[in-house]
LUMLUMDREN-2810 file (N, C-alpha, C; in Angstrom, 1 decimal):
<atoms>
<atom><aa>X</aa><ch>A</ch><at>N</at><xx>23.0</xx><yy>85.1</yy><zz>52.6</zz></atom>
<atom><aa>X</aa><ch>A</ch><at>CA</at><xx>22.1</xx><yy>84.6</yy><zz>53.5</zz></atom>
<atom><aa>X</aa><ch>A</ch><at>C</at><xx>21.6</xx><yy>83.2</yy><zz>53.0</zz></atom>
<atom><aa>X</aa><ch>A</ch><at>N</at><xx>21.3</xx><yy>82.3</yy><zz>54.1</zz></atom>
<atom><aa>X</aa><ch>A</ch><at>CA</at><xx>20.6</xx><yy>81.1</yy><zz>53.9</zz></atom>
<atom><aa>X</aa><ch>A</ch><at>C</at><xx>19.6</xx><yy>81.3</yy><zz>53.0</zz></atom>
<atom><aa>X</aa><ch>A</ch><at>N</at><xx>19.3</xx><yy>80.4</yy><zz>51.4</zz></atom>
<atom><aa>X</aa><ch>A</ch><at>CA</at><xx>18.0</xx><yy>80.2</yy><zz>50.8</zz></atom>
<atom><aa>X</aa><ch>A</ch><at>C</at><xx>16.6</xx><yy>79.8</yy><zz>51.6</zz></atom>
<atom><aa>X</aa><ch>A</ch><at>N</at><xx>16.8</xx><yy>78.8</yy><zz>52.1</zz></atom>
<atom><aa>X</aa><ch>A</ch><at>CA</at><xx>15.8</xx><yy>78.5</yy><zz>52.9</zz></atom>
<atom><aa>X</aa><ch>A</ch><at>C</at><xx>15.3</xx><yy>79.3</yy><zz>53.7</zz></atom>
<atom><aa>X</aa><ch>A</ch><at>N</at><xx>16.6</xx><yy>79.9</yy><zz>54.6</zz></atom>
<atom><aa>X</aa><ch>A</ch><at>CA</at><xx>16.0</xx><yy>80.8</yy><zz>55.6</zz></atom>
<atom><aa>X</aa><ch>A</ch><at>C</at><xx>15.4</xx><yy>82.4</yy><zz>55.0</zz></atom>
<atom><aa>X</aa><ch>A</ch><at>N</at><xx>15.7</xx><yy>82.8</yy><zz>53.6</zz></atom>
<atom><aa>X</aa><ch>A</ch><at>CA</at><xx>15.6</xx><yy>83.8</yy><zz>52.9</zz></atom>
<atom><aa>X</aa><ch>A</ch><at>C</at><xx>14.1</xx><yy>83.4</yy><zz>52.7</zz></atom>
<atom><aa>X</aa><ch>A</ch><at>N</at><xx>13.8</xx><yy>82.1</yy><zz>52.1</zz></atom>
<atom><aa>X</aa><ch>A</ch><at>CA</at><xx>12.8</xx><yy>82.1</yy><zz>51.4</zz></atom>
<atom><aa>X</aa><ch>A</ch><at>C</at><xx>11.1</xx><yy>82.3</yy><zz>53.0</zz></atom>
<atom><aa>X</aa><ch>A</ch><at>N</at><xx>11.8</xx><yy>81.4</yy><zz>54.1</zz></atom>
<atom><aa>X</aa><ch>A</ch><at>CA</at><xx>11.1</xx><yy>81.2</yy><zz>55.3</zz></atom>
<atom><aa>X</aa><ch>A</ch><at>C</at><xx>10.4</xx><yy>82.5</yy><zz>55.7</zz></atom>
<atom><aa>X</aa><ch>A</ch><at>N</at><xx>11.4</xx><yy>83.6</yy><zz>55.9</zz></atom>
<atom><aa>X</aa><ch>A</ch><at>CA</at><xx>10.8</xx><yy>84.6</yy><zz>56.3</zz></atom>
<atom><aa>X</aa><ch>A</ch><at>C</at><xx>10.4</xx><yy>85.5</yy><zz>55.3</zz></atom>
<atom><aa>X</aa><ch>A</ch><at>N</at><xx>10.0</xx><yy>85.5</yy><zz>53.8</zz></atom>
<atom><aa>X</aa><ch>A</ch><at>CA</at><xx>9.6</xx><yy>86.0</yy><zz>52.6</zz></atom>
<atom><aa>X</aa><ch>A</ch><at>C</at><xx>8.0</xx><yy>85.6</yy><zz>52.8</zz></atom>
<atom><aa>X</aa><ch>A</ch><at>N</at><xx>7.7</xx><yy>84.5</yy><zz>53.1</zz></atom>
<atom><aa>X</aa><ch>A</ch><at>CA</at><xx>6.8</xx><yy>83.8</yy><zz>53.5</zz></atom>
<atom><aa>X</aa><ch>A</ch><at>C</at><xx>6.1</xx><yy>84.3</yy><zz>54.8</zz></atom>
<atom><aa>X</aa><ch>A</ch><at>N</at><xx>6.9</xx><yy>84.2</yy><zz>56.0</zz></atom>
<atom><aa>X</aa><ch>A</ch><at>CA</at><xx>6.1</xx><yy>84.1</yy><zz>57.1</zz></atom>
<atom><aa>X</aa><ch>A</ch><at>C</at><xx>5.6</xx><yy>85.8</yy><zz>57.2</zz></atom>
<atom><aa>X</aa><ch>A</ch><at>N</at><xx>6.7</xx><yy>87.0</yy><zz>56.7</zz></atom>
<atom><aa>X</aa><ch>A</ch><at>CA</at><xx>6.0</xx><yy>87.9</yy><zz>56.4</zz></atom>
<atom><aa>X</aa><ch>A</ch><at>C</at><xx>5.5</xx><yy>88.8</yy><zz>55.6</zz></atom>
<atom><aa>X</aa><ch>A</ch><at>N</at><xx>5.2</xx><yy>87.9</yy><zz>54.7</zz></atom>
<atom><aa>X</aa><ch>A</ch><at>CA</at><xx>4.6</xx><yy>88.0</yy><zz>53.4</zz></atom>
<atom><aa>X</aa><ch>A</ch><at>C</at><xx>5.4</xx><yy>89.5</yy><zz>52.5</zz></atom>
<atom><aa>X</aa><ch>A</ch><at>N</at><xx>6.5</xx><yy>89.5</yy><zz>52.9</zz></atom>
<atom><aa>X</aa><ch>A</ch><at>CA</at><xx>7.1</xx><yy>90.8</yy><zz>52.0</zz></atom>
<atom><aa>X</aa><ch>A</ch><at>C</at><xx>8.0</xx><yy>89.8</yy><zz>50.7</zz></atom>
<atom><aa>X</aa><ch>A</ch><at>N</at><xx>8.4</xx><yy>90.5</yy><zz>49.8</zz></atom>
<atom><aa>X</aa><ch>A</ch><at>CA</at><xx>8.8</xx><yy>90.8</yy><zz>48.7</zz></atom>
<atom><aa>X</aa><ch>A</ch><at>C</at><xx>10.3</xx><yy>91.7</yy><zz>49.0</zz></atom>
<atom><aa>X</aa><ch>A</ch><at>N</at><xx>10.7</xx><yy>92.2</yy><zz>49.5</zz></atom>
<atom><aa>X</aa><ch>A</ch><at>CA</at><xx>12.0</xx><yy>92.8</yy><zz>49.9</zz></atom>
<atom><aa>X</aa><ch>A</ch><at>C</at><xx>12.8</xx><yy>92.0</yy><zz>50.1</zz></atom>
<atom><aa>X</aa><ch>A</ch><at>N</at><xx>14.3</xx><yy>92.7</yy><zz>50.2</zz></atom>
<atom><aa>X</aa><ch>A</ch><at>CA</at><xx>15.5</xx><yy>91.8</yy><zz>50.5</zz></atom>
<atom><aa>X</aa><ch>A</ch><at>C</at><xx>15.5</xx><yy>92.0</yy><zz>51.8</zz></atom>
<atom><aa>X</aa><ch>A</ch><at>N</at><xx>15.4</xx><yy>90.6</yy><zz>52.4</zz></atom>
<atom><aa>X</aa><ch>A</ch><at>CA</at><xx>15.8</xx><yy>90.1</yy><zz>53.7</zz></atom>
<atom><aa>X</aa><ch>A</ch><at>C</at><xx>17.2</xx><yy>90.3</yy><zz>53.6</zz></atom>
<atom><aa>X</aa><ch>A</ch><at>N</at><xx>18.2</xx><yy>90.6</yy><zz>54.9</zz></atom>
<atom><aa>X</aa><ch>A</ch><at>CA</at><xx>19.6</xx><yy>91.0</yy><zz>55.1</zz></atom>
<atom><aa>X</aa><ch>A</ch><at>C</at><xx>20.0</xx><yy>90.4</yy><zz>56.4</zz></atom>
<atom><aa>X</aa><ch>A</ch><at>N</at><xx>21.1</xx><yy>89.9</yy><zz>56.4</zz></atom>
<atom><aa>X</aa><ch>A</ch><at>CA</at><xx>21.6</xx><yy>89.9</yy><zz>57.6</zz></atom>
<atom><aa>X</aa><ch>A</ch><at>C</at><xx>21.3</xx><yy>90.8</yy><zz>59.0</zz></atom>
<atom><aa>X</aa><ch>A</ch><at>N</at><xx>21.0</xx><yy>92.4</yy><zz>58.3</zz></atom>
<atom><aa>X</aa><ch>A</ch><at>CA</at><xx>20.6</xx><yy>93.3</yy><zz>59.2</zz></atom>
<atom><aa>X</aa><ch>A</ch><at>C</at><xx>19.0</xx><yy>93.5</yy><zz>59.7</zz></atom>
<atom><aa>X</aa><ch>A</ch><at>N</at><xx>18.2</xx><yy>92.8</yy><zz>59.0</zz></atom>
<atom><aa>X</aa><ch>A</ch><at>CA</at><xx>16.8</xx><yy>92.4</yy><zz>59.1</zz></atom>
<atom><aa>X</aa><ch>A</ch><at>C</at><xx>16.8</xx><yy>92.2</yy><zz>60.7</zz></atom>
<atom><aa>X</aa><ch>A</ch><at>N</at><xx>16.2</xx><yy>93.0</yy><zz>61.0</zz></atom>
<atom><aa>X</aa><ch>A</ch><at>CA</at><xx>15.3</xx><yy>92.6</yy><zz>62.9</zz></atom>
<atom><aa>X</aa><ch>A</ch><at>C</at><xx>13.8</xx><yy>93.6</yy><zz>62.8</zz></atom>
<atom><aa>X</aa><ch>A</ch><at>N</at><xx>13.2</xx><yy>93.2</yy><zz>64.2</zz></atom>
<atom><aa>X</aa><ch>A</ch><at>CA</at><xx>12.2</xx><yy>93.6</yy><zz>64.7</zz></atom>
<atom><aa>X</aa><ch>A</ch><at>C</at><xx>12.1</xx><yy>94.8</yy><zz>64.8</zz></atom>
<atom><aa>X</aa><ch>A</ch><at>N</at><xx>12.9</xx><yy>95.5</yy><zz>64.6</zz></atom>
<atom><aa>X</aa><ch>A</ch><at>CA</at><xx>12.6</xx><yy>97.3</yy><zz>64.1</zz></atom>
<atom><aa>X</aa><ch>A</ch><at>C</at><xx>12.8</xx><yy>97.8</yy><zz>63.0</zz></atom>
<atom><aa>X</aa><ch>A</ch><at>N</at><xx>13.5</xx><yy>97.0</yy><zz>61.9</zz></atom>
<atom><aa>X</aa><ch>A</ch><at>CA</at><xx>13.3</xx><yy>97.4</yy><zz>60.8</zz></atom>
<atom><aa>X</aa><ch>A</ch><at>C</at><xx>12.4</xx><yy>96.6</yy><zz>59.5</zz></atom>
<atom><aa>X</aa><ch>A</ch><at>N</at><xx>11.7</xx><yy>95.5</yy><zz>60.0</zz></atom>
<atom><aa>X</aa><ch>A</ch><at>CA</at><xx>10.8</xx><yy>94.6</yy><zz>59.3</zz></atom>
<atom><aa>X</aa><ch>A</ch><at>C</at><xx>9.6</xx><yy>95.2</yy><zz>59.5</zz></atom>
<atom><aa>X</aa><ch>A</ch><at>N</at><xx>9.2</xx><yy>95.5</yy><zz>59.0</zz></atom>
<atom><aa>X</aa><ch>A</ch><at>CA</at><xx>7.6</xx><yy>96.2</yy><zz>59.2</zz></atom>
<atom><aa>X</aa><ch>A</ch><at>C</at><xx>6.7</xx><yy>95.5</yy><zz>59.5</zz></atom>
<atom><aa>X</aa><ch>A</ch><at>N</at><xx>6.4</xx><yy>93.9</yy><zz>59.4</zz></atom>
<atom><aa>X</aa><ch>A</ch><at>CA</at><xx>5.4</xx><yy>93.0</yy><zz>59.6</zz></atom>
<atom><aa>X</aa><ch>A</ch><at>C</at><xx>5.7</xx><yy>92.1</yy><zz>60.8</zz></atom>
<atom><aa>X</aa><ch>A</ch><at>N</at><xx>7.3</xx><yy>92.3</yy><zz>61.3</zz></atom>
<atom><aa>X</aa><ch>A</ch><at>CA</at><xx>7.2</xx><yy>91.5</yy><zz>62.0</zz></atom>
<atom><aa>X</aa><ch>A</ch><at>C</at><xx>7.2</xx><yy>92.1</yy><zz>63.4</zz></atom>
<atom><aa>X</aa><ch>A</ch><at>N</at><xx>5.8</xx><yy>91.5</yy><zz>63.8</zz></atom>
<atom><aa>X</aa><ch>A</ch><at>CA</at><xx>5.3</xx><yy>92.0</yy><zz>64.9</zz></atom>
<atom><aa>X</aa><ch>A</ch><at>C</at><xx>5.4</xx><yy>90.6</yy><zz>66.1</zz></atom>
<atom><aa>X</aa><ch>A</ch><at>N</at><xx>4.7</xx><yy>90.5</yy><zz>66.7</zz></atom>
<atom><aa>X</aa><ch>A</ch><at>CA</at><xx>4.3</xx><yy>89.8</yy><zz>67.9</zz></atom>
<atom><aa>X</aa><ch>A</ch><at>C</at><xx>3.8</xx><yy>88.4</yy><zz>67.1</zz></atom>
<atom><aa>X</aa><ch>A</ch><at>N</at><xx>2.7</xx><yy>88.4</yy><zz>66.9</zz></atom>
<atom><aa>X</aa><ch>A</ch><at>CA</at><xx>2.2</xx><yy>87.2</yy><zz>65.8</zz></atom>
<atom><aa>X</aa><ch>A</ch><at>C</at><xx>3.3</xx><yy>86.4</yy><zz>65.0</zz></atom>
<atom><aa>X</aa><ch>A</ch><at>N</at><xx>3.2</xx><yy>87.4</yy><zz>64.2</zz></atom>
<atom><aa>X</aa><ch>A</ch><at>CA</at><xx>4.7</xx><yy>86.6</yy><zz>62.8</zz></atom>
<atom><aa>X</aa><ch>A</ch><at>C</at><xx>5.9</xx><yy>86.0</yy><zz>63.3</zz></atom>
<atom><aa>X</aa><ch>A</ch><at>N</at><xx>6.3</xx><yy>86.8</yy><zz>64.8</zz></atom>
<atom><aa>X</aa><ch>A</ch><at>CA</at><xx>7.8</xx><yy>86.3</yy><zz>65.6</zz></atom>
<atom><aa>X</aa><ch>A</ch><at>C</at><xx>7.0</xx><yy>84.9</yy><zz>66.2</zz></atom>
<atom><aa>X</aa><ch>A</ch><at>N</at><xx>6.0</xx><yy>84.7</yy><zz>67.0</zz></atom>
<atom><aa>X</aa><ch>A</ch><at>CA</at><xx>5.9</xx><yy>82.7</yy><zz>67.1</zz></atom>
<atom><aa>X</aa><ch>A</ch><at>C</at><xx>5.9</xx><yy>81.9</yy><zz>65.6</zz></atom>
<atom><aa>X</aa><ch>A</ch><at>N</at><xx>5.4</xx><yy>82.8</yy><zz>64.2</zz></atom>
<atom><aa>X</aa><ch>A</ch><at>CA</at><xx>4.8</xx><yy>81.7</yy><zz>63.2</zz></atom>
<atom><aa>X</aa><ch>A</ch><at>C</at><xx>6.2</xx><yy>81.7</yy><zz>63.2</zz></atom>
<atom><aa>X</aa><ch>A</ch><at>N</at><xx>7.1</xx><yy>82.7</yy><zz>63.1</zz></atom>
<atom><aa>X</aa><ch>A</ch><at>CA</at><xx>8.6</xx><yy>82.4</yy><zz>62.9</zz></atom>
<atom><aa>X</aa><ch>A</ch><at>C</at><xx>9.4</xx><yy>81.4</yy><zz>63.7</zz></atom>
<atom><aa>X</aa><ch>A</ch><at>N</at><xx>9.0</xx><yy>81.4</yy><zz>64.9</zz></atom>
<atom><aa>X</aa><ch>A</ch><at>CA</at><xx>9.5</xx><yy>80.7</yy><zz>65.6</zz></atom>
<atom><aa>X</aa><ch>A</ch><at>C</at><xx>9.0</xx><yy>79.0</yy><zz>65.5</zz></atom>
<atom><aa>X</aa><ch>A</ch><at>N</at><xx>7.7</xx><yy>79.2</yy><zz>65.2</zz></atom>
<atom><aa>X</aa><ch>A</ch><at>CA</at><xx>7.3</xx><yy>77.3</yy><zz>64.8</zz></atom>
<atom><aa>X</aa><ch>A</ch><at>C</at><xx>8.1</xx><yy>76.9</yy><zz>63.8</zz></atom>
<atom><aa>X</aa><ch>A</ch><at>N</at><xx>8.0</xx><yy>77.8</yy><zz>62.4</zz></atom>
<atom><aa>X</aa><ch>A</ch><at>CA</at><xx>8.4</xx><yy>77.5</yy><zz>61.2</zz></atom>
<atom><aa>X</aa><ch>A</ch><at>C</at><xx>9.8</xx><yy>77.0</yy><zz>61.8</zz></atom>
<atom><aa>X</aa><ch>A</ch><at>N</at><xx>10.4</xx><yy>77.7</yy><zz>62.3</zz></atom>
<atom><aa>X</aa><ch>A</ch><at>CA</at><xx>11.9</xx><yy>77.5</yy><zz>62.5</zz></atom>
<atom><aa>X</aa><ch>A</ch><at>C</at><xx>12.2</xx><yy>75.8</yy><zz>63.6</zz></atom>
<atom><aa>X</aa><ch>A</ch><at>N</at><xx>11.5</xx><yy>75.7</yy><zz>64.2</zz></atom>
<atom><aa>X</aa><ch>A</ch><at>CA</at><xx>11.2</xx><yy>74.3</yy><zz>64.8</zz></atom>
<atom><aa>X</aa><ch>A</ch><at>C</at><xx>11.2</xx><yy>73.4</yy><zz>64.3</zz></atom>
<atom><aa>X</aa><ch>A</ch><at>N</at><xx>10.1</xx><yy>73.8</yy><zz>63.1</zz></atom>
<atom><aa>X</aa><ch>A</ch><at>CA</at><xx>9.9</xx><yy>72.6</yy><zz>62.4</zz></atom>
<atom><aa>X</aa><ch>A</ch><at>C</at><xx>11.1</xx><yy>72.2</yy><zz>61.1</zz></atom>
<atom><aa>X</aa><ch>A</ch><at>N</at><xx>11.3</xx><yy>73.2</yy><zz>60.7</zz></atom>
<atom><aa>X</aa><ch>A</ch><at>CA</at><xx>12.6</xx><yy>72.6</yy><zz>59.9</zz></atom>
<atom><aa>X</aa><ch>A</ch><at>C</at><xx>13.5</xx><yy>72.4</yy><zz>60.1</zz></atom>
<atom><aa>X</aa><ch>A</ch><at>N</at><xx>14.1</xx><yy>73.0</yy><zz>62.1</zz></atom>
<atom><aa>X</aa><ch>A</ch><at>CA</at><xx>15.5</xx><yy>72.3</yy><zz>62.5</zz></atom>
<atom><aa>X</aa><ch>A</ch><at>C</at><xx>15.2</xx><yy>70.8</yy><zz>63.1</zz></atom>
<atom><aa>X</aa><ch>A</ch><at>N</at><xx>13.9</xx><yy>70.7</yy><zz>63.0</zz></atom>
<atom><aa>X</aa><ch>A</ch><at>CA</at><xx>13.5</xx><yy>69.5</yy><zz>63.7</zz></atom>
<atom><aa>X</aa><ch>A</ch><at>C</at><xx>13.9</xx><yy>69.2</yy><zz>65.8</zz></atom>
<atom><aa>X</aa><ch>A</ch><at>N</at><xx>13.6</xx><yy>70.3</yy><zz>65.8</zz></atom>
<atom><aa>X</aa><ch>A</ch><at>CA</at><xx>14.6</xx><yy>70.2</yy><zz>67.3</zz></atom>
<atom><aa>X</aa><ch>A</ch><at>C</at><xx>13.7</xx><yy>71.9</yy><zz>68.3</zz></atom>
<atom><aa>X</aa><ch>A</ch><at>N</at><xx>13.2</xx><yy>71.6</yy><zz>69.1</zz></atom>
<atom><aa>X</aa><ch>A</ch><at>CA</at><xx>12.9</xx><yy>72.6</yy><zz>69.8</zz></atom>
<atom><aa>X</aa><ch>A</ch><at>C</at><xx>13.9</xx><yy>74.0</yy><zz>70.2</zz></atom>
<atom><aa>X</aa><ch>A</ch><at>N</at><xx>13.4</xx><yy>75.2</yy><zz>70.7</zz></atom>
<atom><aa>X</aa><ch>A</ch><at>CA</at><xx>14.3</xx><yy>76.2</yy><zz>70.9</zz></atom>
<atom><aa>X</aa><ch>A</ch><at>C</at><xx>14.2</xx><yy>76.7</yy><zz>72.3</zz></atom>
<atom><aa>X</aa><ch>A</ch><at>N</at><xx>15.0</xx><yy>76.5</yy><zz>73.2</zz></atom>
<atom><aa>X</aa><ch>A</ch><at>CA</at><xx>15.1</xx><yy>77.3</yy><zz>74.5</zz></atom>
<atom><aa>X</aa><ch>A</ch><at>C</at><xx>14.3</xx><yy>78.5</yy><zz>74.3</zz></atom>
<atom><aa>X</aa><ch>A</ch><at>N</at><xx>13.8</xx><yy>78.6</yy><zz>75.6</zz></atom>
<atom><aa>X</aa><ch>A</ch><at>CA</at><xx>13.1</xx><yy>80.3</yy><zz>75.8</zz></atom>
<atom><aa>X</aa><ch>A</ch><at>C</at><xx>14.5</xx><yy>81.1</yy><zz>75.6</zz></atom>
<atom><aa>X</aa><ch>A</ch><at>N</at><xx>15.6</xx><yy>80.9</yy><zz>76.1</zz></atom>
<atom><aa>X</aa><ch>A</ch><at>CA</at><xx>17.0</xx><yy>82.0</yy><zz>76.0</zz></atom>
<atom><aa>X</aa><ch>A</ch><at>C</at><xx>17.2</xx><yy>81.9</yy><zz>74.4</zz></atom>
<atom><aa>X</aa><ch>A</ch><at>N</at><xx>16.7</xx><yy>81.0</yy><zz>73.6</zz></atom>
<atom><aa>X</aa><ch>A</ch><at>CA</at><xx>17.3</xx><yy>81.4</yy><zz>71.9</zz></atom>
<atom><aa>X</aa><ch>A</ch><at>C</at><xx>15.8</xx><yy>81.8</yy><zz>71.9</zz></atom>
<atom><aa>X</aa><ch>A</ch><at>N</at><xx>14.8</xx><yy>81.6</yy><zz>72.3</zz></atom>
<atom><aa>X</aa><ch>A</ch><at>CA</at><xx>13.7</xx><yy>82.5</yy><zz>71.7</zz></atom>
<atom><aa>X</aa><ch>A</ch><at>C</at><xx>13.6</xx><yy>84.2</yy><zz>72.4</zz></atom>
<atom><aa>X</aa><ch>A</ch><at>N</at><xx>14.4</xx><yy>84.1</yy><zz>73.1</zz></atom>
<atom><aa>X</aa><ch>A</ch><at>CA</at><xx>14.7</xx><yy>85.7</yy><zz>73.2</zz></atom>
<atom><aa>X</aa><ch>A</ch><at>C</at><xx>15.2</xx><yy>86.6</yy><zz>72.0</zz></atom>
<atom><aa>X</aa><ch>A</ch><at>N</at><xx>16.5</xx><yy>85.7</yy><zz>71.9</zz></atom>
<atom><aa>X</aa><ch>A</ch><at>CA</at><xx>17.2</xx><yy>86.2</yy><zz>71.0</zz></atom>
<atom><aa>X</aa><ch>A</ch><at>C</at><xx>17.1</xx><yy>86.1</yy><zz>69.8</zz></atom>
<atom><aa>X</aa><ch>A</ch><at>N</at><xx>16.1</xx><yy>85.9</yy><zz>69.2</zz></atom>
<atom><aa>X</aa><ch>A</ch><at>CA</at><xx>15.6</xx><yy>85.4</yy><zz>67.8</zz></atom>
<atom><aa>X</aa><ch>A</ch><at>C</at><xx>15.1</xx><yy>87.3</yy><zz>67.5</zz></atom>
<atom><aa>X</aa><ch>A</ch><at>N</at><xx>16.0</xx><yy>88.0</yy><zz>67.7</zz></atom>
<atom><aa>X</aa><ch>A</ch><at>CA</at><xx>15.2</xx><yy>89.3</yy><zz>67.1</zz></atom>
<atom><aa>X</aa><ch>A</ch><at>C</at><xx>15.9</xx><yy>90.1</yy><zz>65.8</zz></atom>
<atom><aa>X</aa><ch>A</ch><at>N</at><xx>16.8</xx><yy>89.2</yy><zz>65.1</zz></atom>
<atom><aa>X</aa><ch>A</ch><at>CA</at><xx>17.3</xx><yy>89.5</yy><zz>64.1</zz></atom>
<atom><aa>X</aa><ch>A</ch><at>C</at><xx>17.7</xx><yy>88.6</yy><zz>63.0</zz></atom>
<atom><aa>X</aa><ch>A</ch><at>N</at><xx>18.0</xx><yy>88.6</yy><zz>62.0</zz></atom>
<atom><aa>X</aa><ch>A</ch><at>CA</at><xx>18.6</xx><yy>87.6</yy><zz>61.3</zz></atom>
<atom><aa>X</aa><ch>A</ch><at>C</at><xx>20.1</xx><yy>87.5</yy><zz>61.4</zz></atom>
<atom><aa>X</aa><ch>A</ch><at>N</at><xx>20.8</xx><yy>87.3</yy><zz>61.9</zz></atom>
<atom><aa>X</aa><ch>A</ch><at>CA</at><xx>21.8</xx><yy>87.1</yy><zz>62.2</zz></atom>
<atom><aa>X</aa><ch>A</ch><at>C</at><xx>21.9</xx><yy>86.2</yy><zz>63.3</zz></atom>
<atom><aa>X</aa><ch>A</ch><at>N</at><xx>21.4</xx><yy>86.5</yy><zz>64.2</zz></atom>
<atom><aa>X</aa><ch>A</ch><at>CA</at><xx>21.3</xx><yy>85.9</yy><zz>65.5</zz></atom>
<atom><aa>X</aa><ch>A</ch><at>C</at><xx>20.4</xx><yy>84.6</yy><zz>65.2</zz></atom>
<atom><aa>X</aa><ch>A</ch><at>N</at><xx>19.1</xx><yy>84.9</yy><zz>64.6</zz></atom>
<atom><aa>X</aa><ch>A</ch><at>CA</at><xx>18.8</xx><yy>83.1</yy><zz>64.5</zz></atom>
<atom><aa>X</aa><ch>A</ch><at>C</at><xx>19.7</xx><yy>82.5</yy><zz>63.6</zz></atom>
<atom><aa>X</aa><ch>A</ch><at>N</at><xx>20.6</xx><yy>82.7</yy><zz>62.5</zz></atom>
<atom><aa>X</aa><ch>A</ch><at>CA</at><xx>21.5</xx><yy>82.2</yy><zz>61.7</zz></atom>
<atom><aa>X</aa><ch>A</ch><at>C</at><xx>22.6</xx><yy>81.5</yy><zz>62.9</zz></atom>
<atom><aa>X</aa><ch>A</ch><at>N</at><xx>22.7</xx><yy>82.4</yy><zz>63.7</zz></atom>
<atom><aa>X</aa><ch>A</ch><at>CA</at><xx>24.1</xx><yy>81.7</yy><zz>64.6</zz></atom>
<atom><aa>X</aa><ch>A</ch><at>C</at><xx>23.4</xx><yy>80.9</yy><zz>65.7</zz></atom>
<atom><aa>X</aa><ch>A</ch><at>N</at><xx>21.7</xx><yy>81.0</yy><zz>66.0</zz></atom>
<atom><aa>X</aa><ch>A</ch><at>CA</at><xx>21.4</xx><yy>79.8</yy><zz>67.1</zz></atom>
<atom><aa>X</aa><ch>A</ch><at>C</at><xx>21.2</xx><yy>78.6</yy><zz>66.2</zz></atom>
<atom><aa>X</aa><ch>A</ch><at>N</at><xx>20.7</xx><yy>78.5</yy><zz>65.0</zz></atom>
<atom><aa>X</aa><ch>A</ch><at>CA</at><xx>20.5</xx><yy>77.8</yy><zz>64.0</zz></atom>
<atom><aa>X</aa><ch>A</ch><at>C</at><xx>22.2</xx><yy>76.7</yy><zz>63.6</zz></atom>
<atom><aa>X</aa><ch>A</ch><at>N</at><xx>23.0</xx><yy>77.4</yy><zz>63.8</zz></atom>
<atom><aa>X</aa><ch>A</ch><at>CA</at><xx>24.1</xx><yy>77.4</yy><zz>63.4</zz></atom>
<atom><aa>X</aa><ch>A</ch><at>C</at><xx>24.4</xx><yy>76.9</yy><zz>61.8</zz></atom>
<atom><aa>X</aa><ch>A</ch><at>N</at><xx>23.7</xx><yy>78.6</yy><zz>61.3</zz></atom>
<atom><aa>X</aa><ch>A</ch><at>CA</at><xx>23.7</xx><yy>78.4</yy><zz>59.9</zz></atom>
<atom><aa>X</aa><ch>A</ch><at>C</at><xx>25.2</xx><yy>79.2</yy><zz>59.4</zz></atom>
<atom><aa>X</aa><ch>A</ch><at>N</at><xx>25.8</xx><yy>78.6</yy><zz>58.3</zz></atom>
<atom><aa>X</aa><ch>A</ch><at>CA</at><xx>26.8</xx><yy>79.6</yy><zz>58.1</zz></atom>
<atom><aa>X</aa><ch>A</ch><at>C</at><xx>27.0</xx><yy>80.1</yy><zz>57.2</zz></atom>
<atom><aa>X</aa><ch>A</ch><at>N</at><xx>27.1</xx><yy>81.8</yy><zz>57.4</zz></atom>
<atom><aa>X</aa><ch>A</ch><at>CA</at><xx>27.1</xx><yy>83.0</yy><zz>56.3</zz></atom>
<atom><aa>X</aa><ch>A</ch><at>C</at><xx>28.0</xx><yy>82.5</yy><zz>55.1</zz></atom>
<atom><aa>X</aa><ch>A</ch><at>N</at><xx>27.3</xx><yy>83.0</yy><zz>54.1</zz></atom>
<atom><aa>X</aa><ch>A</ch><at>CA</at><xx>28.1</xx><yy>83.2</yy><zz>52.8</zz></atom>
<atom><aa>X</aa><ch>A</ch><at>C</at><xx>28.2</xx><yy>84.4</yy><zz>52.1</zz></atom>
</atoms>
């Protein structure tokens, strides 16, 4: 996974665990309602570029923002 993006959401939900490609909204414990906009600013501000309501739908896993981001796996 992206460093950056590894380190972003270590931060925005203050855990300590390994973030995974399989990381979403039902298996992250903090990320709730709240932490999904701080996620969604953070992520604005470092693609430098706004996100459609249709990618802020689908911002519910780490994989999927990796592929609206068009970050690529390693």
């Amino acid at each position: 996974m992206n460093p950056k993006l590894k380190k972003l959401f270590k931060k925005i939900f203050g855990i300590k665990s390994k973030i995974t490609l399989g990381s979403n909204m039902d298996n992250t414990k903090k990320w709730d309602s709240l932490t999904h906009i701080k996620l969604i600013i953070e992520l604005e501000k470092i693609t430098n570029k706004r996100l459609s309501a249709n990618q802020i739908i689908k911002l519910t896993n780490v994989k999927e923002i990796m592929k609206i981001l068009n970050i690529k796996q390693k």
